[in-house]
N, C-alpha and C positions, 0 to 999 in steps of 0.2 A: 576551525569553524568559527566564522563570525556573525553576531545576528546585527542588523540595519534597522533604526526606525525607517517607519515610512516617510516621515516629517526632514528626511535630509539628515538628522541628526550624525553623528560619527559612528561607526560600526563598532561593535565591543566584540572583543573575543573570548571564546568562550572555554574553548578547548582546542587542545591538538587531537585529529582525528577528522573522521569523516562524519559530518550529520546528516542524519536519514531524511527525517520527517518532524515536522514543528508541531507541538501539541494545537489542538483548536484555542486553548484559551493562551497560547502564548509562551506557557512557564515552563515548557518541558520540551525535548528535541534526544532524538531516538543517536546514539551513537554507536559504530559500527566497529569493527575491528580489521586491519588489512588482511587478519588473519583470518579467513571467511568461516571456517568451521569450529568457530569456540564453543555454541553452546550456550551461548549466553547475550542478551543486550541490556548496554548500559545505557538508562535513561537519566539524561542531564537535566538540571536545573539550569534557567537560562538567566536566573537572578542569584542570591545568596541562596542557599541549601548544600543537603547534600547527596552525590547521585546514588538512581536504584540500580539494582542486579536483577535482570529477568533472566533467570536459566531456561532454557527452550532443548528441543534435538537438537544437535549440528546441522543447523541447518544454513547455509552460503546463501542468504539474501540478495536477491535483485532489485525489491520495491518493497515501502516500508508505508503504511497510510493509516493515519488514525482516523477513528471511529469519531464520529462529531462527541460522544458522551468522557470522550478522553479517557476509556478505562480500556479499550480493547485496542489493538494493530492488526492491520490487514498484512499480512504479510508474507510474498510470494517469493521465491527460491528454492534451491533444492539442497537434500542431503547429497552426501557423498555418493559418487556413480548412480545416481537416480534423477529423471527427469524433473523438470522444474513441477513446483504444482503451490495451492493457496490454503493457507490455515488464518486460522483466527485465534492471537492470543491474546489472553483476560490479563492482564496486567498486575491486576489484583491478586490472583492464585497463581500466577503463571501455569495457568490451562494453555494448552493450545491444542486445536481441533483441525484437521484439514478440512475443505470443503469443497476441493476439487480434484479428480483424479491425476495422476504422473500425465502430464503434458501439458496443462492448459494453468496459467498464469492471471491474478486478478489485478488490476490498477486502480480502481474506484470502488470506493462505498457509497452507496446511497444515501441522502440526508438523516432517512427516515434509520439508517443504519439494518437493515433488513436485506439487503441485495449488492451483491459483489457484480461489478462489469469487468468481467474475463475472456480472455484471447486465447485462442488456440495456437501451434508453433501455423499450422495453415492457413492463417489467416480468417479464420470465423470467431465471430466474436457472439459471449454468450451473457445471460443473464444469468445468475447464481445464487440461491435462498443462505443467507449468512448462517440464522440460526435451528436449523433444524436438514440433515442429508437429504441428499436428493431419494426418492427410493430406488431398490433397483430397477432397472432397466426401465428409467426414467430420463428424458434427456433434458438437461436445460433447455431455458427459455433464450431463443435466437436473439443477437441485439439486428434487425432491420438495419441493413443502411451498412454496416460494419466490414470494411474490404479488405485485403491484405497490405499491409502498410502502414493502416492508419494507427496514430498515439493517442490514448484515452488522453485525454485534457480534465475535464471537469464536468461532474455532473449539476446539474438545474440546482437551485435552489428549490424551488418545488417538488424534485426529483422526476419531473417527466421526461427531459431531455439529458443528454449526453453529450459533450462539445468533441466532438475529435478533431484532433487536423492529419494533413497527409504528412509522410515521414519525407523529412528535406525538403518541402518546398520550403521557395524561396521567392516571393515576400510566401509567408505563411496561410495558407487556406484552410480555411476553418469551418467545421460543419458540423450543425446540430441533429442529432438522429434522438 
């Protein structure tokens, strides 16, 4: 894994491995293992330090998204012979909480760090409260607009909108919901 300035600079390397996800402020990048059920993620320093051990379930990562406040990962995969699904872990305690049930998968966090944008394997895409369970038989908040196919891209700055684009096209279309 190597990180690039933006400025053209030469790319440094950082480690051998896979990197997940780049902290917001820069200095830390989530590392993964090819072995998907360790149990654990090692967070690197992407200057002089040296790295952390978050122990977690066994759980085989698919998407890895930090929190704007750089203390929490949104992070969606599954345990062994169980559907894929989204928790949230504290970085700090190594808490992690799920926040959606066996099937549905979250990509984005909201600015405000309050709302997971989550995908069903069906193609519906949902709105998702981070901290506090849905009750039961309560269903999330639908994301409008959300088809089957499409890749969460990025949320607003403001956090009102949601950039998606469609999967494979080609030049790339891209759409705000």
């Amino acid at each position: 894994t190597y990180l690039r300035p933006m400025d053209g600079g030469p790319p440094v390397r950082l480690f051998q491995g896979r990197g997940r996800a780049l902290s917001p402020d820069g200095r830390w990048v989530v590392r993964i293992s090819n072995s998907h059920y360790t149990g654990r993620y090692e967070i690197m320093p992407t200057e002089a330090g040296e790295p952390r051990w978050i122990a977690t379930p066994k759980i085989a990562p698919w998407g890895l998204r930090w929190f704007d406040d750089g203390r929490r990962l949104l992070v969606t995969g599954n345990e062994e012979n169980k559907a894929m699904r989204a928790w949230v872990l504290h970085l700090e305690t190594g808490e992690i909480r799920p926040i959606t049930p066996e099937g549905t998968g979250c990509w984005l966090v909201s600015p405000d760090g309050k709302t997971a944008a989550c995908a069903h394997p069906n193609g519906a895409g949902f709105l998702y409260p981070v901290d506090q369970p849905l009750p039961p038989g309560t269903l999330p908040r639908p994301l409008p607009g959300f088809v089957y196919g499409d890749h969460m891209s990025q949320w607003s700055q403001d956090g009102r909108y949601i950039y998606v684009s469609a999967r494979q096209s080609r030049p790339a279309r891209v759409f705000r919901l």
